[in-house]
mmCIF file of the N, C-alpha and C atoms, coordinates in Angstrom:
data_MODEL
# 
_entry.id   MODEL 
# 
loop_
_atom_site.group_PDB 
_atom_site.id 
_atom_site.type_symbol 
_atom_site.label_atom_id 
_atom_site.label_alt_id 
_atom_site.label_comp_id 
_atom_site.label_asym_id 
_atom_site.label_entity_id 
_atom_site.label_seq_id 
_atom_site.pdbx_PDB_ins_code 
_atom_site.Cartn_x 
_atom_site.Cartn_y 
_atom_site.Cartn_z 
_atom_site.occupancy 
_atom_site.B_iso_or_equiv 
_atom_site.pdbx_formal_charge 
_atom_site.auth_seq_id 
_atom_site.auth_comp_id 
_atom_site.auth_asym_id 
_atom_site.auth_atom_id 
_atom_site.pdbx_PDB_model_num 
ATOM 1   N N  . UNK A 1 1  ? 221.967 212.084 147.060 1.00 0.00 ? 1  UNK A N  1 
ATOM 2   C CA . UNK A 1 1  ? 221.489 211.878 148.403 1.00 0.00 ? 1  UNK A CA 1 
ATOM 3   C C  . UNK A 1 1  ? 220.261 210.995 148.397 1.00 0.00 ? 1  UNK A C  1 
ATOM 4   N N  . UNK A 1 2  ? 220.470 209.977 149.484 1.00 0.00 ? 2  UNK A N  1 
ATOM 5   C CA . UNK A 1 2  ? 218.994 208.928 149.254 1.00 0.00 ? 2  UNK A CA 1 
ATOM 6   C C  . UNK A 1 2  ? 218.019 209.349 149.669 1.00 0.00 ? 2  UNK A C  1 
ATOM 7   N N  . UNK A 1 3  ? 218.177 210.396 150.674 1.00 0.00 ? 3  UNK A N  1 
ATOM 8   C CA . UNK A 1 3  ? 217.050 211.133 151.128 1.00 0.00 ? 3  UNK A CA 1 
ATOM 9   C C  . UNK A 1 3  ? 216.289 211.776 149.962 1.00 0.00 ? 3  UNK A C  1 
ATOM 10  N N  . UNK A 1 4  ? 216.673 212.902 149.274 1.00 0.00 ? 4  UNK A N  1 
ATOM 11  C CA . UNK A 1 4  ? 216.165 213.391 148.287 1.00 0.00 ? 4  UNK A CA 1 
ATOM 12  C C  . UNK A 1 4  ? 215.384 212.059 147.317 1.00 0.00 ? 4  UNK A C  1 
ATOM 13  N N  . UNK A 1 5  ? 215.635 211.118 146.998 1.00 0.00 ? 5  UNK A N  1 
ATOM 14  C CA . UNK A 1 5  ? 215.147 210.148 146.107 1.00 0.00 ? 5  UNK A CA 1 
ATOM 15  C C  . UNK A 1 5  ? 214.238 209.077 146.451 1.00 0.00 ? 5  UNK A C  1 
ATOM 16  N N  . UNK A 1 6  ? 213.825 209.029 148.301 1.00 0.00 ? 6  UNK A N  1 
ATOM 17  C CA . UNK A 1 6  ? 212.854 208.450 148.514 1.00 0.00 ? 6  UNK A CA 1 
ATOM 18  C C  . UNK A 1 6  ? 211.851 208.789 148.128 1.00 0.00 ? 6  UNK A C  1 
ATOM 19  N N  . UNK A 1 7  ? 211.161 208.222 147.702 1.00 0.00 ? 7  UNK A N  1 
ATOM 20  C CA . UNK A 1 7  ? 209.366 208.375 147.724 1.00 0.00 ? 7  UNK A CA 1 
ATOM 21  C C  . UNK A 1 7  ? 208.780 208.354 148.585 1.00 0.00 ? 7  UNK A C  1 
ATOM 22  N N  . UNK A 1 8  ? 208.956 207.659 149.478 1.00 0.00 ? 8  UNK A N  1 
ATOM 23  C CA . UNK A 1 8  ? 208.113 207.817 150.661 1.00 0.00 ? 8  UNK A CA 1 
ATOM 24  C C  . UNK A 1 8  ? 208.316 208.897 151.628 1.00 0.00 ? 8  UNK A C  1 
ATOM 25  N N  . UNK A 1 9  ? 209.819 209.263 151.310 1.00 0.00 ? 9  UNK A N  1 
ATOM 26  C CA . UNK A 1 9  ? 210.556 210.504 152.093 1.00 0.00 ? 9  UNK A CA 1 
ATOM 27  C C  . UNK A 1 9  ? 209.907 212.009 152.188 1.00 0.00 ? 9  UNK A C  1 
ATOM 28  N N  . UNK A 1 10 ? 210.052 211.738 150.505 1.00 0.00 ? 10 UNK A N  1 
ATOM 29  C CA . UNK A 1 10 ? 209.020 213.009 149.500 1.00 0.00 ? 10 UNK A CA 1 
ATOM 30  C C  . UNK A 1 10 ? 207.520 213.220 149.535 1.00 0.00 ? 10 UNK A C  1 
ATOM 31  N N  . UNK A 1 11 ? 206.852 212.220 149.984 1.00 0.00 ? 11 UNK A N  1 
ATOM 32  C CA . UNK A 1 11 ? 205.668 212.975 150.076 1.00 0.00 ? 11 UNK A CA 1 
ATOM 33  C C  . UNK A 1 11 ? 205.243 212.792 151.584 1.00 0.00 ? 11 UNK A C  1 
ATOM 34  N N  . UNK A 1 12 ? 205.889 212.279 152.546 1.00 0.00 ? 12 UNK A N  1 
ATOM 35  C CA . UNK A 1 12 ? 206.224 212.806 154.274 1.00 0.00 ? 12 UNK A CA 1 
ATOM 36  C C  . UNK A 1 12 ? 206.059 214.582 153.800 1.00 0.00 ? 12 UNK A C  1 
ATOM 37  N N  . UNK A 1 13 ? 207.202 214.554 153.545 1.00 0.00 ? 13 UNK A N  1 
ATOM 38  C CA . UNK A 1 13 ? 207.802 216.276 153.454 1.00 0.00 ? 13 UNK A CA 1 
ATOM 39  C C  . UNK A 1 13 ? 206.537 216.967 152.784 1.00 0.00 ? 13 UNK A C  1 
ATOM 40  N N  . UNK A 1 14 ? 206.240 216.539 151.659 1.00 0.00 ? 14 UNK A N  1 
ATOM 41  C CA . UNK A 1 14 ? 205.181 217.317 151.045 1.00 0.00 ? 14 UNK A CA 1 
ATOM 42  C C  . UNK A 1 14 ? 203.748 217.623 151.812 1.00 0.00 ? 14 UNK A C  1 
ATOM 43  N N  . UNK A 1 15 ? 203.534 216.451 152.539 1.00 0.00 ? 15 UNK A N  1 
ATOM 44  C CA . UNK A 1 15 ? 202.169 216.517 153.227 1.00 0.00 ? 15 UNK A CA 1 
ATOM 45  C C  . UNK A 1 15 ? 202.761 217.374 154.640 1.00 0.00 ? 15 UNK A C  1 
ATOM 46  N N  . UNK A 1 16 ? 203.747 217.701 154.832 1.00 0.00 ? 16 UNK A N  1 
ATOM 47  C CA . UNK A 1 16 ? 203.816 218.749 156.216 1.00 0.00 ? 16 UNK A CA 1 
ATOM 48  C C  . UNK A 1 16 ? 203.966 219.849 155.692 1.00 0.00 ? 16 UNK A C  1 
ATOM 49  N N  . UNK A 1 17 ? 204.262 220.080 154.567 1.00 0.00 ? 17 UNK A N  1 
ATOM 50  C CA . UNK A 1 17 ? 204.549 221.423 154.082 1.00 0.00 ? 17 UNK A CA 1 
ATOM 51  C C  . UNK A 1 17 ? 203.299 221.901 153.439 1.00 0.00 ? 17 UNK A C  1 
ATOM 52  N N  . UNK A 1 18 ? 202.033 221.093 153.311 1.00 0.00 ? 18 UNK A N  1 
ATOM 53  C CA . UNK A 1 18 ? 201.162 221.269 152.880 1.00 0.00 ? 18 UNK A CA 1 
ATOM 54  C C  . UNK A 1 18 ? 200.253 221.908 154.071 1.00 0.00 ? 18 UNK A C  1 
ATOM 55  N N  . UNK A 1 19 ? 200.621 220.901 155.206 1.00 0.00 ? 19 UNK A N  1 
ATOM 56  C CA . UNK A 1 19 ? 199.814 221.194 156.596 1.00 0.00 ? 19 UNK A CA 1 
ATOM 57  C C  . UNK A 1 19 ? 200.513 222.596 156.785 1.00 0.00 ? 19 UNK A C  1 
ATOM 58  N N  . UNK A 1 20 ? 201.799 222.925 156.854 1.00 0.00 ? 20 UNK A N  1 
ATOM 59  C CA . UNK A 1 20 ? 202.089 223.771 157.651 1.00 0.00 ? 20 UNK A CA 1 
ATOM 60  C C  . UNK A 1 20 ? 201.561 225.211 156.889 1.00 0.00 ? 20 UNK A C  1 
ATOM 61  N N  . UNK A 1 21 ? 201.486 224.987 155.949 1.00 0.00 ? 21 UNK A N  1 
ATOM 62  C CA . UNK A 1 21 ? 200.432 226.136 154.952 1.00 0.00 ? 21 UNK A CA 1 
ATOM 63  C C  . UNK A 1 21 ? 199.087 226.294 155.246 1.00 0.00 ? 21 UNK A C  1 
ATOM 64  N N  . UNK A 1 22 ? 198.898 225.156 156.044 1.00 0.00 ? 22 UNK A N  1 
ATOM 65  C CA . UNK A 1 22 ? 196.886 225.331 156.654 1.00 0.00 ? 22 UNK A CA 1 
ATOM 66  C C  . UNK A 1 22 ? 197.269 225.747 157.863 1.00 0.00 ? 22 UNK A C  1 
ATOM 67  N N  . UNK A 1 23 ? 198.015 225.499 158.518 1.00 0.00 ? 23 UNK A N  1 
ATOM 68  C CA . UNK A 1 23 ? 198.182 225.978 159.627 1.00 0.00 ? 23 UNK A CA 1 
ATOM 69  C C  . UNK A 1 23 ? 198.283 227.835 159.508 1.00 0.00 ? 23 UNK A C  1 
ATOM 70  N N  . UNK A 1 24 ? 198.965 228.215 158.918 1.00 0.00 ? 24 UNK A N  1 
ATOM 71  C CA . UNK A 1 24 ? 199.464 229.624 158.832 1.00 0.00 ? 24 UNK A CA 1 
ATOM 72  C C  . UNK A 1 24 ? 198.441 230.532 158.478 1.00 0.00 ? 24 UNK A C  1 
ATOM 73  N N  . UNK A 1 25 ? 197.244 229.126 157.485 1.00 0.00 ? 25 UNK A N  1 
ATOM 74  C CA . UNK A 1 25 ? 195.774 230.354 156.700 1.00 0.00 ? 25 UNK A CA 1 
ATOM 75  C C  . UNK A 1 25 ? 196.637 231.579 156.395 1.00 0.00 ? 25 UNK A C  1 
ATOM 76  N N  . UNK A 1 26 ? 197.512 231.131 155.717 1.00 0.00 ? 26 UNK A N  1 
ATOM 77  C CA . UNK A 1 26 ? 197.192 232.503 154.434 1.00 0.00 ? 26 UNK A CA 1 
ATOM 78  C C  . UNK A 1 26 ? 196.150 232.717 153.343 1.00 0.00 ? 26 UNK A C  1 
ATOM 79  N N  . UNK A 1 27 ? 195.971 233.496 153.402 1.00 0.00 ? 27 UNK A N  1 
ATOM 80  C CA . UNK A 1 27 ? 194.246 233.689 152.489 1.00 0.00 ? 27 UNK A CA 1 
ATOM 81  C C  . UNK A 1 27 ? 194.801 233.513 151.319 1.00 0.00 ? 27 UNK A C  1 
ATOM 82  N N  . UNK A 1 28 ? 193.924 232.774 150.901 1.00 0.00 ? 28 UNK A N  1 
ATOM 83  C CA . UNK A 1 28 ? 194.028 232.387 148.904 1.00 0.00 ? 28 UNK A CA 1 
ATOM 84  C C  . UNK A 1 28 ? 194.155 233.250 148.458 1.00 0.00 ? 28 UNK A C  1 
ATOM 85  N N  . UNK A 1 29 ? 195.435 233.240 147.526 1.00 0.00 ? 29 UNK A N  1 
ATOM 86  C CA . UNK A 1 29 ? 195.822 234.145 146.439 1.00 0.00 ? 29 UNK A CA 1 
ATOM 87  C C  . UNK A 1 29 ? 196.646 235.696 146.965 1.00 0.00 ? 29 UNK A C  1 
ATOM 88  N N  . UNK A 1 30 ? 197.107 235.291 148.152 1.00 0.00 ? 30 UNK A N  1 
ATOM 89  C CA . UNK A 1 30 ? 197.948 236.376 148.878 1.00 0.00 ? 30 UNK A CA 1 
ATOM 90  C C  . UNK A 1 30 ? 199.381 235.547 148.961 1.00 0.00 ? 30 UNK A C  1 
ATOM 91  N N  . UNK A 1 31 ? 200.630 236.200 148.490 1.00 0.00 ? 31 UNK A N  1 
ATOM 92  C CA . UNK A 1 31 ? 201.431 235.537 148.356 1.00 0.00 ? 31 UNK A CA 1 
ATOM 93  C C  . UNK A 1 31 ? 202.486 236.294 149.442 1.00 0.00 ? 31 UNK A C  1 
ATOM 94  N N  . UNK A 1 32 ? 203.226 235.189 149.726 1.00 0.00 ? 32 UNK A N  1 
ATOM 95  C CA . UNK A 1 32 ? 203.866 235.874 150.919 1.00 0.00 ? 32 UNK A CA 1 
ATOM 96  C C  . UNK A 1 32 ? 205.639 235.647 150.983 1.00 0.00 ? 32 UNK A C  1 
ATOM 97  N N  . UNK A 1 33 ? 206.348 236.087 151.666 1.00 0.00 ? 33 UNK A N  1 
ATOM 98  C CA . UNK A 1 33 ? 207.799 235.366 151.797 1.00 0.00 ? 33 UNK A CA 1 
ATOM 99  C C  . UNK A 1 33 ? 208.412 234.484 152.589 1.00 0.00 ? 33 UNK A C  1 
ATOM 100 N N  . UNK A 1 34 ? 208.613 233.072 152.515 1.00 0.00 ? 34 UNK A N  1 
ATOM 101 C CA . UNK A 1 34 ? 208.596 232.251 153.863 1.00 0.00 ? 34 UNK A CA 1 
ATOM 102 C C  . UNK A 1 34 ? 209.999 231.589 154.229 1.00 0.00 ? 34 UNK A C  1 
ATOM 103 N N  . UNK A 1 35 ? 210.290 231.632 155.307 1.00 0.00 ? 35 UNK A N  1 
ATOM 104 C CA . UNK A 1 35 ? 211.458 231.205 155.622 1.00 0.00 ? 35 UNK A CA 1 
ATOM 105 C C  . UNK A 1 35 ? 211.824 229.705 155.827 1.00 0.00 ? 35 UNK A C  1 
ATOM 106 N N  . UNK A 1 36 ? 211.996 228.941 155.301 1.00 0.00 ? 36 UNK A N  1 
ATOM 107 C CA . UNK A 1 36 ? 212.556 227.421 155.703 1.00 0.00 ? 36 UNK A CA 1 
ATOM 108 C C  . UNK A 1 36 ? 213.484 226.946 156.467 1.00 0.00 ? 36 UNK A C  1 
ATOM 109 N N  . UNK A 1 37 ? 213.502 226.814 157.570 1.00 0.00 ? 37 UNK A N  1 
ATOM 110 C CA . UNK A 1 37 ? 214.288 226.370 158.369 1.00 0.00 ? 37 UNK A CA 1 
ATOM 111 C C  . UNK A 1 37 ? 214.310 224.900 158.825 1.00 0.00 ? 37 UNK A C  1 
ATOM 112 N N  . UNK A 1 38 ? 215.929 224.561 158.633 1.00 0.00 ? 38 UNK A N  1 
ATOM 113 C CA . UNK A 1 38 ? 215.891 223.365 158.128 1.00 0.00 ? 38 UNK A CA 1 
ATOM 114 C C  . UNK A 1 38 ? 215.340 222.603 157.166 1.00 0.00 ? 38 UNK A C  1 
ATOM 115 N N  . UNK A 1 39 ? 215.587 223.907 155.498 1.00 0.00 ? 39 UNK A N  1 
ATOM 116 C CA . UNK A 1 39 ? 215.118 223.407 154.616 1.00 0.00 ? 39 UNK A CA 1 
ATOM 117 C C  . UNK A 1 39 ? 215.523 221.662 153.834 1.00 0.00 ? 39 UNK A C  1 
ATOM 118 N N  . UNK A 1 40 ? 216.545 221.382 154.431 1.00 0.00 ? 40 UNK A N  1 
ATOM 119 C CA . UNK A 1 40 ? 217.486 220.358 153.442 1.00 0.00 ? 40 UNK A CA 1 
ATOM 120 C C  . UNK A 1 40 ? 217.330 220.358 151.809 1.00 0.00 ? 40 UNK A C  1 
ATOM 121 N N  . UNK A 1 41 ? 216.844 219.484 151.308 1.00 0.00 ? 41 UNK A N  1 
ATOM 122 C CA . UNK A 1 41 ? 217.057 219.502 150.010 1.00 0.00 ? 41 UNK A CA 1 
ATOM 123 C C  . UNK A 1 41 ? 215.759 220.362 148.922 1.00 0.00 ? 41 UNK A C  1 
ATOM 124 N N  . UNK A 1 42 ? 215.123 220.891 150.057 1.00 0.00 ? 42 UNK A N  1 
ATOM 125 C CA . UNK A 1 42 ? 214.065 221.829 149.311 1.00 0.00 ? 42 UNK A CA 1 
ATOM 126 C C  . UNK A 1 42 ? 212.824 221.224 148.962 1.00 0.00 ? 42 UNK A C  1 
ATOM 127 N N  . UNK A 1 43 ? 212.341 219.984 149.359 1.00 0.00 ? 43 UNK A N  1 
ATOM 128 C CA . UNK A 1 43 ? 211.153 219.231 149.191 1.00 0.00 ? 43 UNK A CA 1 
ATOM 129 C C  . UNK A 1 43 ? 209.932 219.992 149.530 1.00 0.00 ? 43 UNK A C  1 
ATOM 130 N N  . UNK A 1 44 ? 210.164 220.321 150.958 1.00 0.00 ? 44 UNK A N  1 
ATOM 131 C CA . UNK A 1 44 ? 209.145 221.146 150.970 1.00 0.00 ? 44 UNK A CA 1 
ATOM 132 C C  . UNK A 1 44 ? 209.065 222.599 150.108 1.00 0.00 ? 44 UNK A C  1 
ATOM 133 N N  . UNK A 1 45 ? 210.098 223.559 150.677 1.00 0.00 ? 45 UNK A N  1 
ATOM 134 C CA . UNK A 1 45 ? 210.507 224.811 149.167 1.00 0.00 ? 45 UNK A CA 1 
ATOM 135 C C  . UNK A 1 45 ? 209.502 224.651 147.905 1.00 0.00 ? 45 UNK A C  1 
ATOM 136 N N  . UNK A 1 46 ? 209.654 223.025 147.267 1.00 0.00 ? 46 UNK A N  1 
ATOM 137 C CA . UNK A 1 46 ? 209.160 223.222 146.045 1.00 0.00 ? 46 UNK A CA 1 
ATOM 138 C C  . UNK A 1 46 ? 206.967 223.336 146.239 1.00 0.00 ? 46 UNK A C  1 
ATOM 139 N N  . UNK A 1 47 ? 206.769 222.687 147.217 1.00 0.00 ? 47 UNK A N  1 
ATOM 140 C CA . UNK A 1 47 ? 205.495 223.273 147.570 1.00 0.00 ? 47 UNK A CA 1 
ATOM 141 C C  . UNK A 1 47 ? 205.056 224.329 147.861 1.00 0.00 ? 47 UNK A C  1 
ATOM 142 N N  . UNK A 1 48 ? 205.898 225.229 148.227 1.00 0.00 ? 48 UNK A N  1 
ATOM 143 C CA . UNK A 1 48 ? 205.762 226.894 148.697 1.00 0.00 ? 48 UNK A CA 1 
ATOM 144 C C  . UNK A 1 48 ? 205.394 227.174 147.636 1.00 0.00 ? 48 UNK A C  1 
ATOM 145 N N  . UNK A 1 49 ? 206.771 226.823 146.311 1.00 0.00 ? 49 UNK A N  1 
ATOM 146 C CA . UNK A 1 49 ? 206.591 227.479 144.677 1.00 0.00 ? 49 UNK A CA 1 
ATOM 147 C C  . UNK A 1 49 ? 205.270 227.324 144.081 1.00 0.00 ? 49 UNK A C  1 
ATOM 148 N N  . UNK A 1 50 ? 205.112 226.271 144.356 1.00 0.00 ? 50 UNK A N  1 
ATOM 149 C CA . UNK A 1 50 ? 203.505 225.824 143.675 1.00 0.00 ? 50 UNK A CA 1 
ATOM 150 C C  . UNK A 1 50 ? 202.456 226.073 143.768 1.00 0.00 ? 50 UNK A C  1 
ATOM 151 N N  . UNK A 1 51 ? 202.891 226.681 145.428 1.00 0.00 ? 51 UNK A N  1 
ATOM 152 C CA . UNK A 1 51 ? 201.271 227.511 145.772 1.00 0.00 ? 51 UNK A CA 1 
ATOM 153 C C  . UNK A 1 51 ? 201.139 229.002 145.863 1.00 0.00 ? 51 UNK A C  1 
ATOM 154 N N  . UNK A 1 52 ? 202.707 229.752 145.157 1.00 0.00 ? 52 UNK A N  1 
ATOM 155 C CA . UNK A 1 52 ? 202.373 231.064 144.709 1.00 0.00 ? 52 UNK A CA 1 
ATOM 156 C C  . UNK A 1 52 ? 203.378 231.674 145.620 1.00 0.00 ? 52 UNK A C  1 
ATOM 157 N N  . UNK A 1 53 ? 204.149 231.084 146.781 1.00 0.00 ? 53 UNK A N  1 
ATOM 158 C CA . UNK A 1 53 ? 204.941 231.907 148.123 1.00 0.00 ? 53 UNK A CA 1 
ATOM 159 C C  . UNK A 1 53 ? 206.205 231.914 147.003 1.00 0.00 ? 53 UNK A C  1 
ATOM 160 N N  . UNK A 1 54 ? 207.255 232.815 147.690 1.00 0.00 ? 54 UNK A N  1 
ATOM 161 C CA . UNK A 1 54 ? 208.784 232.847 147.743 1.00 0.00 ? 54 UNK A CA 1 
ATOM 162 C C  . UNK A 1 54 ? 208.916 232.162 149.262 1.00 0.00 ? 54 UNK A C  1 
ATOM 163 N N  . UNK A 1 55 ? 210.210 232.001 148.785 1.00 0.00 ? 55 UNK A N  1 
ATOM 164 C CA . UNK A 1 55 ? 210.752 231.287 149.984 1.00 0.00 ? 55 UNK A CA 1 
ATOM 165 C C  . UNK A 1 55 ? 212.237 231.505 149.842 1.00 0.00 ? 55 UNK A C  1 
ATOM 166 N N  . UNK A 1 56 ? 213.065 231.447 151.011 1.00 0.00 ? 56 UNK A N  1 
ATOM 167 C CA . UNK A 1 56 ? 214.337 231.197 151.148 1.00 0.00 ? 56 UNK A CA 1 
ATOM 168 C C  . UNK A 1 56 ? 214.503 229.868 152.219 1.00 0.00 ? 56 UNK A C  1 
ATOM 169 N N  . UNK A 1 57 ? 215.563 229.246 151.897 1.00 0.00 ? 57 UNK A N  1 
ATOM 170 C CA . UNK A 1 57 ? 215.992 227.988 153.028 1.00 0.00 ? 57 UNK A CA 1 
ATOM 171 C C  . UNK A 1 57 ? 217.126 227.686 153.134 1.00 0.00 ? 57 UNK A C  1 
ATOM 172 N N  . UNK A 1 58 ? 217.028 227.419 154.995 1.00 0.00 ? 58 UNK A N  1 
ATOM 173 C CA . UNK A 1 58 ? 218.746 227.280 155.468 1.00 0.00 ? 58 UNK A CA 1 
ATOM 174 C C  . UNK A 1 58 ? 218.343 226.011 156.207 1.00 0.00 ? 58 UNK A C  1 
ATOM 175 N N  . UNK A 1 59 ? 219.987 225.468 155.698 1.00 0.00 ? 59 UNK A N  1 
ATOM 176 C CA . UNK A 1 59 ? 219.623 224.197 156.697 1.00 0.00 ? 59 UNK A CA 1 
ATOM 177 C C  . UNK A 1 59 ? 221.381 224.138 156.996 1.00 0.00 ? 59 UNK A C  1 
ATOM 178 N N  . UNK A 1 60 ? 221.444 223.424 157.941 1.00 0.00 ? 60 UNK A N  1 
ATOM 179 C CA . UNK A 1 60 ? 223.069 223.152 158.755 1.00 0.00 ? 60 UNK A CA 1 
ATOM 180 C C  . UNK A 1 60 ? 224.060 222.280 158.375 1.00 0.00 ? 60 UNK A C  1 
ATOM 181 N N  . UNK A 1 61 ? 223.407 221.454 157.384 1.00 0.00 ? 61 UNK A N  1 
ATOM 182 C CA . UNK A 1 61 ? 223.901 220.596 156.190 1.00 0.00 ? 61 UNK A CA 1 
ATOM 183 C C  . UNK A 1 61 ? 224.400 221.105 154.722 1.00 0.00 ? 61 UNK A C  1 
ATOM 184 N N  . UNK A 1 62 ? 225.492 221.264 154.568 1.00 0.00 ? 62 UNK A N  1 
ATOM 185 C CA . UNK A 1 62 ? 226.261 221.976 153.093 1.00 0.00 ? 62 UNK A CA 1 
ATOM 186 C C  . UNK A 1 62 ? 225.492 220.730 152.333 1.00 0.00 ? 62 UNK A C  1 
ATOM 187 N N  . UNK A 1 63 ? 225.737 219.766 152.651 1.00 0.00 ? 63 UNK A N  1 
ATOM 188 C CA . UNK A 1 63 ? 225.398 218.373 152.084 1.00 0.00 ? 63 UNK A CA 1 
ATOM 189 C C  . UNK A 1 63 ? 224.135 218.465 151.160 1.00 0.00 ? 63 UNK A C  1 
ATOM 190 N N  . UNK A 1 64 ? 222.845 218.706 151.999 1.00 0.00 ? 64 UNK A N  1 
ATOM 191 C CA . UNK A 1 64 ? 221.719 218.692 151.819 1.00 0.00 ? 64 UNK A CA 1 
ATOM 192 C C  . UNK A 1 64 ? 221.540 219.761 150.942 1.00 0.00 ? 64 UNK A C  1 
ATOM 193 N N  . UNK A 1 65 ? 222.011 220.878 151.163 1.00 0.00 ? 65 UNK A N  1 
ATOM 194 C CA . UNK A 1 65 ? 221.263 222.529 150.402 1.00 0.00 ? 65 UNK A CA 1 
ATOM 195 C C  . UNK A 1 65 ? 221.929 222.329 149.263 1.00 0.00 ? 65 UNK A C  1 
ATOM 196 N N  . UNK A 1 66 ? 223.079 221.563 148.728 1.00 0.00 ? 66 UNK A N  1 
ATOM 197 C CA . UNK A 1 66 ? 224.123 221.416 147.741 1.00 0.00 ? 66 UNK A CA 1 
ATOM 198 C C  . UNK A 1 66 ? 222.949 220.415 146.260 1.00 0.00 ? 66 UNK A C  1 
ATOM 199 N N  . UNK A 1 67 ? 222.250 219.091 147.300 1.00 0.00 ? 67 UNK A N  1 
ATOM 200 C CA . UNK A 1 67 ? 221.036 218.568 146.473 1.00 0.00 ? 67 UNK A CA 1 
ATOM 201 C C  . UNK A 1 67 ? 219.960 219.490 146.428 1.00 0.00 ? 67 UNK A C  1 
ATOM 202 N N  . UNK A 1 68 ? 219.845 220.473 147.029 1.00 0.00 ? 68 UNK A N  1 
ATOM 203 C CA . UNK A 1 68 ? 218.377 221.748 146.416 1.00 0.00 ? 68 UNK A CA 1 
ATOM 204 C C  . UNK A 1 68 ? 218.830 222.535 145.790 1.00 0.00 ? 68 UNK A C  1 
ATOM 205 N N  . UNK A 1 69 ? 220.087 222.446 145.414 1.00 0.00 ? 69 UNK A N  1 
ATOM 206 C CA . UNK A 1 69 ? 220.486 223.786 144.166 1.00 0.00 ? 69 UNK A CA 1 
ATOM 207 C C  . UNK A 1 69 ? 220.559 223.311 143.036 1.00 0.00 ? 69 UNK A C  1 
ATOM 208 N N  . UNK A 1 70 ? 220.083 221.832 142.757 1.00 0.00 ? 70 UNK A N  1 
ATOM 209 C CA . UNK A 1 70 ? 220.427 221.189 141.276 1.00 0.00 ? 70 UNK A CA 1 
ATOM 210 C C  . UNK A 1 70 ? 219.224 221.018 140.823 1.00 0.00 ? 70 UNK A C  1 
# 
């Protein structure tokens, strides 16, 4: 998927998934379970991992969730 392999695509996604984690203020070092909706290929997902959350993600695309399981 070309989506998954942009660069410029990838760190769009990363910097909202970064915001949307300031937005929420979860207090440092409290880890939580977060839902992704309209995860697609898990770009953001992999920022959750990094900052200590679980996560699950659904998106409406077999297409897309098929490139976040590899």
């Amino acid at each position: 998927m070309k989506y998954a392999l942009n660069s410029r695509m990838i760190e769009i996604q990363r910097e909202l998934a970064t915001r949307a984690l300031e937005i929420l203020a979860i207090p440092r070092g409290q880890q939580r379970l977060l839902l992704d909706v309209g995860a697609g290929t898990g770009i953001s997902g992999s920022i959750l991992s990094e900052t200590g959350h679980m996560w699950v993600g659904t998106d409406i695309s077999m297409g897309m969730l098929n490139v976040s399981m590899k």
